[in-house]
Phi, psi and omega in degrees: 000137184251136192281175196218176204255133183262137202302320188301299191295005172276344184265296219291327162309314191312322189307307181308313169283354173301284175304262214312343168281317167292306189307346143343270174316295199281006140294337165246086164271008189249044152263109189255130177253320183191176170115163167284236186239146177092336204257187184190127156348287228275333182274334190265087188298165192226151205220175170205122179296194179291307193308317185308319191275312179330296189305321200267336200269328187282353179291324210270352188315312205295320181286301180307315191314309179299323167313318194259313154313333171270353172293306210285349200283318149313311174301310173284340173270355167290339187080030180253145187276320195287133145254158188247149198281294179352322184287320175295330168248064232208299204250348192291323189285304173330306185316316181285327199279335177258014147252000000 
């Protein structure tokens, strides 16, 4: 069985990049950013249901999974048992441009 990301602390990160975005925003109020008419940053909270942190926790299992297969791939044509963070920031920019 492949461990998964536990749903909670992934919703308690979002929260956190949530609040910290707002606070943001609301330091640049004469910065109009997105929204329609009527609406505001600040009145509209923002949430994520079950399914969305299920989806975001197997998104993110998979991208660490790859990260590190792709480390190690490095690691073994150097002939090292260990990966290093050097493999990791070795393979990290591709990684981003294919997820």
């Amino acid at each position: 069985m492949e461990e998964n990301f536990d749903p909670d602390l992934i919703h308690a990160i979002f929260k956190l990049v949530w609040s910290r975005r707002n606070k943001k925003v609301e330091g640049n109020q004469g910065i109009h950013l997105e929204g329609g008419a009527g609406t505001s940053k600040k009145t509209r909270a923002t949430t994520a249901n079950a399914s969305a942190l299920k989806v975001s926790c197997e998104l993110l299992r998979l991208f660490v999974a790859e990260a590190i297969q792709r480390a190690a791939l490095i690691a073994e044509a150097e002939g090292i048992d260990i990966i290093e963070p050097t493999h990791l920031e070795r393979v990290l920019p591709q990684l981003l441009l294919d997820f």
